[in-house]
N, C-alpha and C positions, 0 to 999 in steps of 0.2 A: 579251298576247303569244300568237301563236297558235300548237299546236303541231304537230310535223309529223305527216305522213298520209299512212300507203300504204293505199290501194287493189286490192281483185280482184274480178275479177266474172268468172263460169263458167256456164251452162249448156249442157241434156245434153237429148236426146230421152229417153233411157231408156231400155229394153229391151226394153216394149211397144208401146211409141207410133208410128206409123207417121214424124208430122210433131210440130215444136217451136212447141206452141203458147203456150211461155212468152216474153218477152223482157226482157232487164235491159239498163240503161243508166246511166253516169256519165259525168261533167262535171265538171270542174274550173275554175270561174272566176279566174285568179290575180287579175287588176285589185278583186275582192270580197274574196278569203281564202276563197273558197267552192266548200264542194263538194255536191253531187250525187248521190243513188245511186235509182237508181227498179228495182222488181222490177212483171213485170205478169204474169198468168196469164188466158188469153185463152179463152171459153167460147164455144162455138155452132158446132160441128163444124170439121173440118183444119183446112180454108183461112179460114175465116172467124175462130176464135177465132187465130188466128196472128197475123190483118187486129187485129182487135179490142187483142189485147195491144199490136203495133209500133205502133198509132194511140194507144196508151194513153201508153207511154214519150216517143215522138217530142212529144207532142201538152204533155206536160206541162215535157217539158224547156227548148220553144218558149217555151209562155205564158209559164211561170216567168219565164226573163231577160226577156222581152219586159214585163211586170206594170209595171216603175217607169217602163219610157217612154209608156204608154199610160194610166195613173193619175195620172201626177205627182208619184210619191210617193218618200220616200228607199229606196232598195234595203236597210237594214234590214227592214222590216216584212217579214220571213221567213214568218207564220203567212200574212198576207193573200194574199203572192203565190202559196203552195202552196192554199189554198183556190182559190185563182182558174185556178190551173193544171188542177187535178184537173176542177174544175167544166167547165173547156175541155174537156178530154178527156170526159167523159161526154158531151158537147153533139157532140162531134166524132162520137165514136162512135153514138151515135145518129143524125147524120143521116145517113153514111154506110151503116148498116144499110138505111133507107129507100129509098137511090137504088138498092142492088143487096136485091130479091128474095133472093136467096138468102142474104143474111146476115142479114135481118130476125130482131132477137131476139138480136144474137148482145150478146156482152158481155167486160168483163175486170176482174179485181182490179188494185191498185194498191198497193204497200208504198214510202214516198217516205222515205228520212233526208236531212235538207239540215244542214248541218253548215260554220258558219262561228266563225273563232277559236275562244272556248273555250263557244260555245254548240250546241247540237244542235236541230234541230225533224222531229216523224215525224209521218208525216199516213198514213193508210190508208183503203182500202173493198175488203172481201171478206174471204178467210182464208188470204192472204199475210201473212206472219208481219216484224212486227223484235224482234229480243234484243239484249239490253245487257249484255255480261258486265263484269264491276265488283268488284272483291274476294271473289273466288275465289266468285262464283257466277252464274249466270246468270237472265235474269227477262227473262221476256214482254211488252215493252211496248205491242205491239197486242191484241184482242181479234176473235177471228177474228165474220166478219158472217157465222154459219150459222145453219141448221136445229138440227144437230146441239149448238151452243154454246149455243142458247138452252136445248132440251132437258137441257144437261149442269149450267145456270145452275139450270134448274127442278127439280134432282135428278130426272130423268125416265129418266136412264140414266148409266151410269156412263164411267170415264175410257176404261177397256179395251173397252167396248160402242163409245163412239165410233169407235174407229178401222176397227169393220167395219160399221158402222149402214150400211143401205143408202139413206140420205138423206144420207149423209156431206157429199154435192158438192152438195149444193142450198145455193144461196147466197139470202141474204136483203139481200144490199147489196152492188152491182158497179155498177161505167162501164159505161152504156150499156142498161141494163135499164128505169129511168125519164128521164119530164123530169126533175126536181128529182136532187140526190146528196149524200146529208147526211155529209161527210167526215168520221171522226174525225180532228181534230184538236187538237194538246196545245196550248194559245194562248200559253204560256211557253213559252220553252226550257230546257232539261234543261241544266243546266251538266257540259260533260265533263272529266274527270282524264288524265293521264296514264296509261298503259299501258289504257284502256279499249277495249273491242271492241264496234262496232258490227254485228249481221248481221243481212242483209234476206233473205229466203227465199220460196218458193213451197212447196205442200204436197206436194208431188211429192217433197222432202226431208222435210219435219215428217210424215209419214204412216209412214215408215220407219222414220227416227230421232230416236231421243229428245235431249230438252232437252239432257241430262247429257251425251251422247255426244259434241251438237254442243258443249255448254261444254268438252270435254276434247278433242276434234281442234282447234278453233280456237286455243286457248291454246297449244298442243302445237307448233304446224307458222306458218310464212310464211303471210300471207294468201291468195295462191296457191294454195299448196302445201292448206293448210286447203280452199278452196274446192275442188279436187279429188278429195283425201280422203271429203269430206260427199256428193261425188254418187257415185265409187268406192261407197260406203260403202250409198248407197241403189240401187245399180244393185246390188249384190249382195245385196241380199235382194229385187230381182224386178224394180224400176226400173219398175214398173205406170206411173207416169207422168212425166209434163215434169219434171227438175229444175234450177234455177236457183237462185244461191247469193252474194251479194256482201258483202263483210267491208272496213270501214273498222278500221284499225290504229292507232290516235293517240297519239303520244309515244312510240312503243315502237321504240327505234333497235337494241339487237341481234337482233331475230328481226322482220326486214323480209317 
């Protein structure tokens, strides 16, 4: 039985940022029982990391459904079709970089939750963030693909060092950077409970605000309401960059 699910998704230029080089997207397949929530954060100046993220979203939302008419295969295999999506998208973005000069190089993160009945699958590359809040606490299910993560992996500098390290943004794994794009992906699905919360983010949010903050506005407010909240929340301590924010709600029928 699958259970019900609201949906929000918000993003914000921010208060430095001239243009929004982030973009999120969701889809609801009802003929599936499926849904969709893709976050992307788009690198290689304005206009191009803007190009980079929309080709990232657009590009994975396409493959995905498109995977079981083009394979042959039952539209369960969830893991396969987000590999194949994401892989689209790196390929996309790459060759579009090629044909215009002035985007060559450019690139984007990718945060994918695909979430059907009572199963979940999350696939990433960069250091767009998904959290799982689950019994009054919350946990990092992706691992950001930095410079800085590996340094913080290597005890090389510490939790509070990261957040001003001046290599912060150097990403070591994004669409669109190489041929190849090695997705992390979870190849089981996470079985979901009732009243759990899914949130998919960009760092434009997690650079501001803490884990805790985000576990106690999301619990607290409508998904909406919450995704608002979170960028309110990072636009007032300076809004330095893009924030985007999408929150699946599942089972939780009084605070829609």
């Amino acid at each position: 039985m699958a259970y019900p699910v609201k949906v929000a998704c918000r993003t914000d230029t921010g208060r430095e940022q001239q243009e929004n080089q982030d973009s999120i997207g969701y889809i609801c397949d009802e003929r599936q029982g499926l849904h969709l929530l893709i976050v992307a954060d788009g690198v290689g100046g304005a206009v191009c990391g803007q190009m980079a993220s929309q080709l990232a979203v657009q590009t994975i939302r396409q493959s995905f459904f498109a995977f079981e008419h083009l394979a042959g295969i039952k539209a369960a295999e969830i893991s396969e079709r987000l590999n194949f999506a994401i892989t689209e998208a790196n390929r996309t973005i790459l060759q579009r970089g090629r044909r215009d000069r002035r985007c060559r190089g450019m690139g984007s993160t990718c945060a994918v939750v695909a979430l059907r009945e009572e199963s979940v699958w999350i696939a990433h590359a960069g250091d767009s963030r998904i959290y799982l809040i689950r019994d009054n606490r919350i946990v990092q299910m992706t691992r950001d693909h930095s410079r800085v993560q590996r340094m913080l992996d290597d005890g090389l500098i510490t939790e509070d060092e990261a957040l001003t390290h001046p290599e912060r943004h150097y990403l070591e794994r994004a669409l669109g950077l190489r041929e190849e794009i090695r997705v992390d992906l979870r190849p089981l699905p996470l079985p979901v409970l009732p009243d759990d919360l899914l949130i998919a983010c960009t760092d434009g949010l997690t650079s501001l605000v803490g884990d805790e903050e985000i576990y106690r506005v999301a619990l607290a407010n409508p998904a909406d309401d919450a995704c608002l909240k979170l960028i309110n929340l990072a636009n007032d301590r300076g809004g330095h960059d893009n924030i985007s924010v999408g929150i699946m709600r599942i089972g939780k029928i009084s605070l829609q």
